[in-house]
C-alpha positions as CSV (number, residue, x, y, z in Angstrom):
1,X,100.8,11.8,256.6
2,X,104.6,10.7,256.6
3,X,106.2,12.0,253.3
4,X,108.3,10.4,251.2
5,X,111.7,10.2,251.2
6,X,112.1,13.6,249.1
7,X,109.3,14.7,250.7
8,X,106.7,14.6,248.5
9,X,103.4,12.5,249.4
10,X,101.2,10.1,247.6
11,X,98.8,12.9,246.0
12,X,102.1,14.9,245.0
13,X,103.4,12.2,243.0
14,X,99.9,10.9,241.6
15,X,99.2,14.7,240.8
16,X,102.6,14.8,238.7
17,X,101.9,12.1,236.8
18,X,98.7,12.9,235.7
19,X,100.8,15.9,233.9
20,X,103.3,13.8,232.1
21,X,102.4,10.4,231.5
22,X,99.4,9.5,229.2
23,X,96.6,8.1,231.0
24,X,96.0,4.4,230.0
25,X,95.4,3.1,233.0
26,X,92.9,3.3,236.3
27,X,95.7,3.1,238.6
28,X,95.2,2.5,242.3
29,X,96.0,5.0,244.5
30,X,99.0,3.9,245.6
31,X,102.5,5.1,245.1
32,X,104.9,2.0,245.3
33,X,108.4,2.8,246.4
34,X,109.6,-0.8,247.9
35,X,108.6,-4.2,248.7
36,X,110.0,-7.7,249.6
37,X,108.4,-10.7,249.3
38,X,104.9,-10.9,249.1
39,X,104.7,-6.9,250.8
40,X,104.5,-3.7,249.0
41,X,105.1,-0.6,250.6
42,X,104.0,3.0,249.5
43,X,105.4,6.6,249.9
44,X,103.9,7.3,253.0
45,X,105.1,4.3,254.4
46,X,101.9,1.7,254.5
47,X,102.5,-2.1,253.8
48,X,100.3,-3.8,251.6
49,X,99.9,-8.0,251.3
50,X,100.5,-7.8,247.6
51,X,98.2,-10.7,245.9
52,X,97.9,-8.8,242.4
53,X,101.9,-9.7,241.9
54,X,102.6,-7.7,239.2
55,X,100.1,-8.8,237.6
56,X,101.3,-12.8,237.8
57,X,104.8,-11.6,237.1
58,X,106.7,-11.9,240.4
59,X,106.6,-15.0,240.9
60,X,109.3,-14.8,243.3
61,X,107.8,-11.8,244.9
62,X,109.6,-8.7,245.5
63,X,113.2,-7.7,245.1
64,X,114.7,-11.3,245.1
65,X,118.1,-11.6,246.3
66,X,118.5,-13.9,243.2
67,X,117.3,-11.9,240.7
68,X,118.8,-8.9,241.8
69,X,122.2,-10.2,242.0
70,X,121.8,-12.1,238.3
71,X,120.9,-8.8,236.9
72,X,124.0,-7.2,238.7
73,X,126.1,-9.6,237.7
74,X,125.3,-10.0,233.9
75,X,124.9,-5.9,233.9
76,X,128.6,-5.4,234.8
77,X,129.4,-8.0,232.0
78,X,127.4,-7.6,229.0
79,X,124.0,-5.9,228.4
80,X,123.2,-6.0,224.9
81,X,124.4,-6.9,221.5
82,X,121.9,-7.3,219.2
83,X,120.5,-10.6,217.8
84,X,123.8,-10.6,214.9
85,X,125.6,-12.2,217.6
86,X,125.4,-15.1,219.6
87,X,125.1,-14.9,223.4
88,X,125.5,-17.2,226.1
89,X,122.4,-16.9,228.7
90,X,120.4,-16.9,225.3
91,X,121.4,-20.2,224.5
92,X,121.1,-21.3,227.8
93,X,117.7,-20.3,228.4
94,X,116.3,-21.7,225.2
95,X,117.9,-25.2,226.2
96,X,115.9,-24.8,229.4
97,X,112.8,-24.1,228.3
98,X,113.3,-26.9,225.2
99,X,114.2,-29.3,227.8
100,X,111.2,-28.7,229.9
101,X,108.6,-28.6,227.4
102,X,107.5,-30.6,224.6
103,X,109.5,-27.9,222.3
104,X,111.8,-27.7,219.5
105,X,112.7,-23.8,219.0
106,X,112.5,-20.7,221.1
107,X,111.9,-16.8,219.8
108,X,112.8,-14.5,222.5
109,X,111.2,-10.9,222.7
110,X,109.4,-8.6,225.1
111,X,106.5,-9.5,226.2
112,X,103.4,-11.4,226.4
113,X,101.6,-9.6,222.9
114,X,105.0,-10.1,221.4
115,X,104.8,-13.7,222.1
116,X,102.0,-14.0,220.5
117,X,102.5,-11.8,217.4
118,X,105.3,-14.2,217.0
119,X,103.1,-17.1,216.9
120,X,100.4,-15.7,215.0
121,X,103.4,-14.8,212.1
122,X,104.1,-18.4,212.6
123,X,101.2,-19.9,211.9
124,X,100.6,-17.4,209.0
125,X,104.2,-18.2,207.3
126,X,103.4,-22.0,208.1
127,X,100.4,-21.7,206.6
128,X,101.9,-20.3,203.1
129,X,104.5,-23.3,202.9
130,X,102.1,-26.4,204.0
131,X,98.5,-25.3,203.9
132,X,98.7,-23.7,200.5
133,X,98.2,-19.8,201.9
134,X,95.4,-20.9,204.8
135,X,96.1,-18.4,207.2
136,X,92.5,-17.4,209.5
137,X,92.7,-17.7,213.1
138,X,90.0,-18.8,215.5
139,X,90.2,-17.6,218.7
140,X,87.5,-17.6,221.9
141,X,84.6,-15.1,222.7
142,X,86.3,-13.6,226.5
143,X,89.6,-14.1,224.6
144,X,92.8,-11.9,226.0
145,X,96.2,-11.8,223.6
146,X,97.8,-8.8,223.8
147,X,97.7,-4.9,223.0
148,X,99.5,-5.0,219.8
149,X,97.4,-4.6,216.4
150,X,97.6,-8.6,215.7
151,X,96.6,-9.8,218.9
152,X,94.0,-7.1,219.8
153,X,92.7,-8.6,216.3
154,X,92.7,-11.9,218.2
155,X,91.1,-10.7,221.8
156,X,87.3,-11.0,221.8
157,X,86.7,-7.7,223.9
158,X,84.8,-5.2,222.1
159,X,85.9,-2.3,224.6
160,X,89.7,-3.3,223.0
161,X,88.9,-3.8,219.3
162,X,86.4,-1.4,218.3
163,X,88.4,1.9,219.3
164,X,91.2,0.3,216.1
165,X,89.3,-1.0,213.9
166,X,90.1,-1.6,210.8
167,X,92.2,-4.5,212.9
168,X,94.0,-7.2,210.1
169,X,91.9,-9.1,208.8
170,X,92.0,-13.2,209.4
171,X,90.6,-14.0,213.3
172,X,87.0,-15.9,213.9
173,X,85.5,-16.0,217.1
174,X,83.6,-18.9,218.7
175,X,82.2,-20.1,222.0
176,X,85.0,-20.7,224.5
177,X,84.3,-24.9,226.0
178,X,82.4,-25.2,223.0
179,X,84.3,-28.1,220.5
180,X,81.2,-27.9,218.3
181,X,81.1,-24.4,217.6
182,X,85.5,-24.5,217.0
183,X,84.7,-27.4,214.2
184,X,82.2,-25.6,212.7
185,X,84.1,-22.6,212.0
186,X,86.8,-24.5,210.6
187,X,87.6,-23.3,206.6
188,X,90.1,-24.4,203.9
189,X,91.5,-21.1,205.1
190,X,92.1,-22.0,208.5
191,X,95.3,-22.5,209.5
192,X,95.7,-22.3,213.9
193,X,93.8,-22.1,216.7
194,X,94.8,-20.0,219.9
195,X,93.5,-20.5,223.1
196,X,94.1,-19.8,226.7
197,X,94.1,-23.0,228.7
198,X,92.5,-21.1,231.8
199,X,90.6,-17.2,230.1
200,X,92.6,-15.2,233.0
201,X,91.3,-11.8,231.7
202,X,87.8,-13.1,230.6
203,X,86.5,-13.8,233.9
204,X,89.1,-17.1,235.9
205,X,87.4,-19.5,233.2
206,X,89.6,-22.8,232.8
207,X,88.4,-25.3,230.3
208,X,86.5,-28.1,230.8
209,X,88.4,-31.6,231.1
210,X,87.9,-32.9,227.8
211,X,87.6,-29.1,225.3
212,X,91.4,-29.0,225.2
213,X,92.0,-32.7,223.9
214,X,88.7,-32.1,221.7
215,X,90.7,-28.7,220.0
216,X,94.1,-30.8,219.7
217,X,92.3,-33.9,217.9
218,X,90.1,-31.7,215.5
219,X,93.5,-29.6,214.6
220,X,95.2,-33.5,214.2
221,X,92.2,-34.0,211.8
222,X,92.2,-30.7,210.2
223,X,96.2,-30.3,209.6
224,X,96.0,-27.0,212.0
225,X,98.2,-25.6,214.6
226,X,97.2,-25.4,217.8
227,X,98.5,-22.1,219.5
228,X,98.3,-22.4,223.4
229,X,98.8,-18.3,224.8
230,X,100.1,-19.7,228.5
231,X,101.5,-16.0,229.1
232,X,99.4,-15.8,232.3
233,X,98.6,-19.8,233.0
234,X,103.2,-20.7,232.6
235,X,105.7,-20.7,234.7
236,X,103.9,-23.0,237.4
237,X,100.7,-20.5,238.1
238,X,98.4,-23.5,238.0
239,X,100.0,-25.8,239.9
240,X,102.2,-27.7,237.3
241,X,105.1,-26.0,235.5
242,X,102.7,-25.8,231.9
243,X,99.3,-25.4,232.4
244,X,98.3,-27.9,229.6
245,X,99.9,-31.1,231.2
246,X,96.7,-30.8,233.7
247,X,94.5,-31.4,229.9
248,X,97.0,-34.3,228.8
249,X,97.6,-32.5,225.7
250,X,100.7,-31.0,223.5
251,X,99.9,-27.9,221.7
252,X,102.3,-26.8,218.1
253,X,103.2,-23.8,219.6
254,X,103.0,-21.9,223.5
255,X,103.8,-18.3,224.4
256,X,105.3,-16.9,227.7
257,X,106.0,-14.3,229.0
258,X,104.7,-13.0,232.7
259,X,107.0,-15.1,235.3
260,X,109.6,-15.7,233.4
261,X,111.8,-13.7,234.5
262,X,110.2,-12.9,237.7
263,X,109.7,-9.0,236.6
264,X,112.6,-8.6,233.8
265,X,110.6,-7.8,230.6
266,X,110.8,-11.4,228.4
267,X,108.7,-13.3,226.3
268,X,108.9,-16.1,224.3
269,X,107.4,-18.1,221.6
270,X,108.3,-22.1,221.9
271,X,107.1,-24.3,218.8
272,X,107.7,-27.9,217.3
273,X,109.9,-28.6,215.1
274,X,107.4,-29.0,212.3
275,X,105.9,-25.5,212.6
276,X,109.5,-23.9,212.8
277,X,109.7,-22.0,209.3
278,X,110.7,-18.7,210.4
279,X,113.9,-18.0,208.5
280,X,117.0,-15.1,208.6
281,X,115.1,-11.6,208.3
282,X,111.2,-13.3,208.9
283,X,111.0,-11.7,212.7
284,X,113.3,-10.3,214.6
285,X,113.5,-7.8,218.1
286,X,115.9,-5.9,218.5
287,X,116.0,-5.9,222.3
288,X,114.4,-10.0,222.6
289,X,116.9,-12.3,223.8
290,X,119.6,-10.1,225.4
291,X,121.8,-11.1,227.8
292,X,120.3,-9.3,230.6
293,X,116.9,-10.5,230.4
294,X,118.2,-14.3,229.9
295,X,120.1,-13.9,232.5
296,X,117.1,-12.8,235.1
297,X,115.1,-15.6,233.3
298,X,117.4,-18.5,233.9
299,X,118.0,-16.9,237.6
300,X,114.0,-17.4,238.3
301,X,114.1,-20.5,236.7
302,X,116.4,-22.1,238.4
303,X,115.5,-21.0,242.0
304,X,111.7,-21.8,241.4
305,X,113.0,-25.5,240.6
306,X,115.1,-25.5,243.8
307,X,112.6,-24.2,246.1
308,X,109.8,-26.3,244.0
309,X,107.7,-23.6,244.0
310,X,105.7,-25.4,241.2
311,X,104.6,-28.0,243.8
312,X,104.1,-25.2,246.8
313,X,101.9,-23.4,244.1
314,X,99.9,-26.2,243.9
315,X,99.8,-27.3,247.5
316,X,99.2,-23.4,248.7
317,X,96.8,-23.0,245.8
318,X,94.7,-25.5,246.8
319,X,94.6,-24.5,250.8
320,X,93.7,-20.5,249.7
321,X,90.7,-22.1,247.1
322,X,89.4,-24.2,250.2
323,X,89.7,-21.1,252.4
324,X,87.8,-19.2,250.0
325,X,85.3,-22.0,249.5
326,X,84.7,-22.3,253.0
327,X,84.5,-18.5,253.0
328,X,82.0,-18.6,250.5
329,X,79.7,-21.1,252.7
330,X,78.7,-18.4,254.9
331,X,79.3,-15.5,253.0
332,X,76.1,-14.7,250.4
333,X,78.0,-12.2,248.5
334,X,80.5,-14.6,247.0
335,X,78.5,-16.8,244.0
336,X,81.7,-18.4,242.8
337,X,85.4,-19.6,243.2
338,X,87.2,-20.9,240.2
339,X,90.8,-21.3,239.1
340,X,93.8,-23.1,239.0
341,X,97.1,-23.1,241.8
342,X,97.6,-19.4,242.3
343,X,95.6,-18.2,239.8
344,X,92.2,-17.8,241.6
345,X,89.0,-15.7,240.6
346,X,86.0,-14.9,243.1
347,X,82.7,-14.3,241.9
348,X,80.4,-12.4,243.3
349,X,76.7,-12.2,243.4
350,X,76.2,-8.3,243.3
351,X,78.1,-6.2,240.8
352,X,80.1,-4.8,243.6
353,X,83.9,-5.5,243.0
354,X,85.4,-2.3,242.7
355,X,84.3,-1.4,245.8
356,X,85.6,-4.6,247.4
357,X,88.9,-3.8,245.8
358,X,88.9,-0.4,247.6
359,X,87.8,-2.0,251.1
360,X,90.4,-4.3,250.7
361,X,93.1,-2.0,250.1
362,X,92.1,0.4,253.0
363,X,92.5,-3.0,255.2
364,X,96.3,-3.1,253.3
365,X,95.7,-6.0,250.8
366,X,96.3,-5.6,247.1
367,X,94.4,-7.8,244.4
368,X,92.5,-6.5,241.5
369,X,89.2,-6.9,239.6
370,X,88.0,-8.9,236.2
371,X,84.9,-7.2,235.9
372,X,82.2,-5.5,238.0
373,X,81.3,-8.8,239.4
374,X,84.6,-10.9,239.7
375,X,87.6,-10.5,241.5
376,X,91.3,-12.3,241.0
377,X,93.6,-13.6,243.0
378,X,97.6,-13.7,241.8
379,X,100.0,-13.8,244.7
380,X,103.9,-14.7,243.9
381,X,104.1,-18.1,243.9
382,X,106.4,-17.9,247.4
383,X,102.9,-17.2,249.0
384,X,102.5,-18.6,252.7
385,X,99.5,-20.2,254.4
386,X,99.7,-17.4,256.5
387,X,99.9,-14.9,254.2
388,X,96.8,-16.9,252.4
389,X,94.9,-16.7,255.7
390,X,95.9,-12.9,256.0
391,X,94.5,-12.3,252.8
392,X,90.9,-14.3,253.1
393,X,90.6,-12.6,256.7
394,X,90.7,-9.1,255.4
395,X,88.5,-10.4,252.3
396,X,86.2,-11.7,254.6
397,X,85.9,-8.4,256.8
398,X,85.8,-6.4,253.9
399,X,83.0,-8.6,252.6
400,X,81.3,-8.3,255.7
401,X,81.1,-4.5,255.6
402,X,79.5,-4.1,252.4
């Protein structure tokens, strides 16, 4: 084995943090230390084709020139200042995003759970002022939110709710794809839905053509908000910039967070202007908005709309789903492919995945599983056709040997 650079190896490092870190995750074993582009490469040296991406977060792959030198830049000028002043690449990044989307007003913060707690305590202080104190959610069975209390209240999972219950109160559950079942749970005390345009961690389920406009004409009817979580689906992962254009639909308020800043920890809550009651002391972040993260947003931003990596998402999206579907053709082990641009899932017919995953990465390709039976596809939206052919080659041998 070649050791690292300080001449520890992978099971040294692994075996350190087992010691010091607490153990929330099933990590691979793999010891990043560098990549570029769509390649990782450990402490001993191995390359990995990376199609797990940070989990849909580096949408310009690894250490982009861009990025880096945004971050270098803005670091040597100003870091942070907290939200009682005004800063520049905050500004500028909201009039991005407002111009792009069917938005009035951007809250900056974290992450992907902040971004929604934000819109949950949205909906909530909306629903005080013009639904006289409505304020249940419903949200789908095979729902995904967040980790925070709020929006583990709002994930369907059992395996994530039950270990924290009492959760707050105010979330209903019904079918995903199911209008029926959302208008039946409607109360006087409803006041938003939230919904994921394709259930990324439930499985690669996107909806059907017509459930999104149903949910946007029942909340029309009903005088409710329509929360669309796009944390995992934005930033042109399906093929258009918003997921929800491909439903013909506007929702009251959309979350981000993953690609926007190609790595750089942001999120973002984007609403209409009729839903924007959040005044002076309502929410705040103390770190959400700084210069440093706008600064790496508006960086990504701007270089995925020069290289139209939205488009290439869509055009390299569709080649790896054909590849997969031709794969599947002759391959009895794969049931399933399903998913949208670079967000791809691959079911399978035996519950066999984690052992797929570890196949896969002993041939040097990254990509992680949904469940015992599913696995997902999220490579950085700068993915080749050749890297895509890579990738479905060594699925297809690792396939072959089970």
């Amino acid at each position: 084995m070649t050791p690292s650079a300080n001449g520890e190896t992978a099971a040294n490092w692994i075996e350190r943090e087992s010691r010091v870190l607490m153990q929330t995750y099933k990590r691979y074993p793999v010891v990043a230390i560098r990549g570029q582009g769509c390649r990782l490469w450990d402490v001993e040296g191995r390359a990995y084709l990376d199609f797990l991406g940070g989990l849909a977060v580096d949408v310009l792959g690894h250490a982009p020139r861009v990025l880096a030198e945004a971050v270098a830049r803005q670091a040597a000028q100003l870091v942070q200042t907290s939200n009682l002043l005004f800063t520049v690449p905050q500004v500028e990044l909201a009039e991005l995003l407002v111009e792009r989307s069917p938005f009035d007003r951007a809250f900056f913060c974290n992450s992907g759970a902040e971004a929604n707690e934000a819109a949950l305590k949205l909906a909530r202080k909306w629903g005080k002022a013009k639904r006289g104190g409505a304020y249940r959610v419903i949200a789908a069975e095979n729902s995904f939110h967040g980790r925070t209390l709020a929006t583990v209240a709002a994930t369907w999972n059992p395996a994530y709710r039950v270990p924290f219950e009492p959760l707050p109160e105010g979330f209903d559950f019904v079918p995903f794809d199911n209008i029926d079942a959302m208008a039946d749970a409607v109360t006087d005390e409803t006041v938003a839905v939230i919904l994921e345009p394709i259930q990324a961690e439930g499985g690669l389920y996107p909806a059907s053509d017509d459930y999104l406009a149903g949910v946007r004409q029942l909340c029309d009817e009903r005088n409710l908000l329509l929360i669309l979580d796009e944390v995992q689906t934005g930033i042109g992962r399906t093929g258009t910039l918003w997921a929800h254009t491909q439903w013909g639909i506007e929702p009251d308020i959309m979350t981000l967070a993953k690609g926007l800043a190609g790595g750089f920890p942001i999120g973002v809550a984007l609403s209409k202007e009729r839903c924007s009651v959040f005044g002076p002391g309502d929410h705040a972040s103390t770190f959400g908005g700084n210069p440093l993260a706008c600064a790496a947003a508006l960086a990504v931003q701007r270089e995925i709309e020069r290289l139209h990596l939205v488009d290439h998402a869509a055009a390299v999206g569709r080649y790896f789903t054909e590849r997969l579907e031709d794969l599947r053709a002759r391959q009895p082990l794969i049931r399933e492919v399903r998913g949208r641009g670079l967000l791809i899932g691959v079911e399978l017919t035996e519950e066999v995945a984690r052992d797929v995953l570890d196949g896969l990465r002993e041939r040097g390709l990254i990509a992680n599983a949904l469940s015992p039976w599913t696995l997902r596809f999220i490579p950085p939206l700068i993915v080749s056709q050749e890297e895509v052919d890579e990738a479905v080659d060594i699925l297809e041998a690792t396939l072959a040997a089970q």
